[in-house]
C-alpha positions as CSV (number, residue, x, y, z in Angstrom):
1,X,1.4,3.9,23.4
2,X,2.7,7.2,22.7
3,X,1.7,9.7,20.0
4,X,4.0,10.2,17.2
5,X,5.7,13.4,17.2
6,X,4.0,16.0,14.7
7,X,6.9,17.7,13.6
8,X,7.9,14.4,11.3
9,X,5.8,13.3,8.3
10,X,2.5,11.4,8.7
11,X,4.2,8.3,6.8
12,X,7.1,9.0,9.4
13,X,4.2,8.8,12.1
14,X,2.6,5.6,10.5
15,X,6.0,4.2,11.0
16,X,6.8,4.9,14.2
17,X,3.9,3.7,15.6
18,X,3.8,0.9,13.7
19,X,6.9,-0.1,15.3
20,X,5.6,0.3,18.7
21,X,2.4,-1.9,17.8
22,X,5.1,-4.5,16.2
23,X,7.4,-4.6,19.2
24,X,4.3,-5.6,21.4
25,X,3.0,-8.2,19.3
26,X,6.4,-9.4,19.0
27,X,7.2,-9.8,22.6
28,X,4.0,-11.0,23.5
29,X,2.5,-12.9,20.6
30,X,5.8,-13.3,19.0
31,X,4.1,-11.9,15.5
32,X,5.1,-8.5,13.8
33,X,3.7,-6.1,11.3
34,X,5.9,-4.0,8.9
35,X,5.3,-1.2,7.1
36,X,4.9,-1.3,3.7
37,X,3.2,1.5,1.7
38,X,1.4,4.3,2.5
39,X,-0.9,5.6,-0.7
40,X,-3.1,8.4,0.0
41,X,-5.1,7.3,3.0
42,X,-4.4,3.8,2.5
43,X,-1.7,1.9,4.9
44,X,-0.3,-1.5,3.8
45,X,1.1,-3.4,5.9
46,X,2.7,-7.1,6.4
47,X,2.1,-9.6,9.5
48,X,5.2,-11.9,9.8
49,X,6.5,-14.5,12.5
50,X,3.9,-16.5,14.3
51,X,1.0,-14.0,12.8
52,X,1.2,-16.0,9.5
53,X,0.2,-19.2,10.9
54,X,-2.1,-17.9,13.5
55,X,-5.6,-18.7,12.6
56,X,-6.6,-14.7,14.9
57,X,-4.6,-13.1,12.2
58,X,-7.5,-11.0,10.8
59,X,-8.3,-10.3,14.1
60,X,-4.7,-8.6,15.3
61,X,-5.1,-7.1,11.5
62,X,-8.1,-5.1,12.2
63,X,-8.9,-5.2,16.0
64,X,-4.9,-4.7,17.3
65,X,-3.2,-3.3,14.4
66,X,-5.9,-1.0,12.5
67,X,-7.7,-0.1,16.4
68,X,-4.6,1.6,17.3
69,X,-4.0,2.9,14.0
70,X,-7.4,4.8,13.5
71,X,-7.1,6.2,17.5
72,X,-4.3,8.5,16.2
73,X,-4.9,8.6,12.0
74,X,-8.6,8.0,11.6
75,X,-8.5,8.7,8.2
76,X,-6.7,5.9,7.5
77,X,-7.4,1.9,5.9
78,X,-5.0,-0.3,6.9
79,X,-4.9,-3.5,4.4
80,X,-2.6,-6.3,4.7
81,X,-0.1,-7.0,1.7
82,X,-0.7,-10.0,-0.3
């Protein structure tokens, strides 16, 4: 994975690499995570396709999706939408 480009926002980060974490899961695991809110230091975000039946899904949450996360914005929580 690439680091996001520091001349955008850190939500426009988040987002961006997001979307690189989602399009691996998706062609691998066919799963995806969205972006959903970005409070303060708090990320939400949303696992979809085959993430919501997987039984792993806590693990992709915080191993996968939050790993890669806090290697770039270690500041930050990542939760998953309700």
């Amino acid at each position: 994975m690439t680091m996001p480009l520091s001349n955008h926002s850190h939500e426009e980060q988040l987002k961006a690499l997001l979307e690189q974490i989602s399009a691996y899961i998706e062609q691998f695991h066919g799963g995806s995570v969205e972006f959903v809110s970005l409070e303060g230091n708090k990320l939400t975000v949303h696992l979809g396709g085959a993430c919501l039946e997987c039984p792993l899904l806590p693990t992709t949450l915080k191993g996968w999706v939050a790993g890669t996360v806090h290697q770039f914005f270690p500041d930050i929580e990542v939760v998953a939408a309700e």
